[in-house]
Residue, then its C-alpha position, 0 to 999 in steps of 0.5 A: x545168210x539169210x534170202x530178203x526179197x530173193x537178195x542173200x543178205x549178211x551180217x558183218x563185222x567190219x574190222x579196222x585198225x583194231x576196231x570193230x563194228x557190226x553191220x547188220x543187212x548187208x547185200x552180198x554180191x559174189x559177182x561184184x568187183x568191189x565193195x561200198x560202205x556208207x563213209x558216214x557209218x564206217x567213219x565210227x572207226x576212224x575209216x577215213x575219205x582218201x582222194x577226190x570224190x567225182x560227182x555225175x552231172 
């Protein structure tokens, strides 16, 4: 872990259906409730869209 602009930044190996992929500078947020990922990046290992995407108006 490594502090850029006071934020604790990662890296991460994201691991899916035995498929790997390294992500560099990710925000770690120990308070959040969830995680996002770019579906743009994550697809490269066949991660895919489930359900409707809401947009806000």
């Amino acid at each position: 872990m490594r502090l850029l602009y006071g934020f604790p930044i990662v890296d991460i190996d994201f691991i899916f259906d035995g498929r790997k992929l390294h992500i560099n500078y990710v925000l770690l947020d120990t308070g959040s409730a969830g995680t996002t990922f770019d579906a743009a990046v994550v697809s490269e290992i066949g991660v895919k869209l489930r359900g409707q995407i809401r947009q806000q108006s």
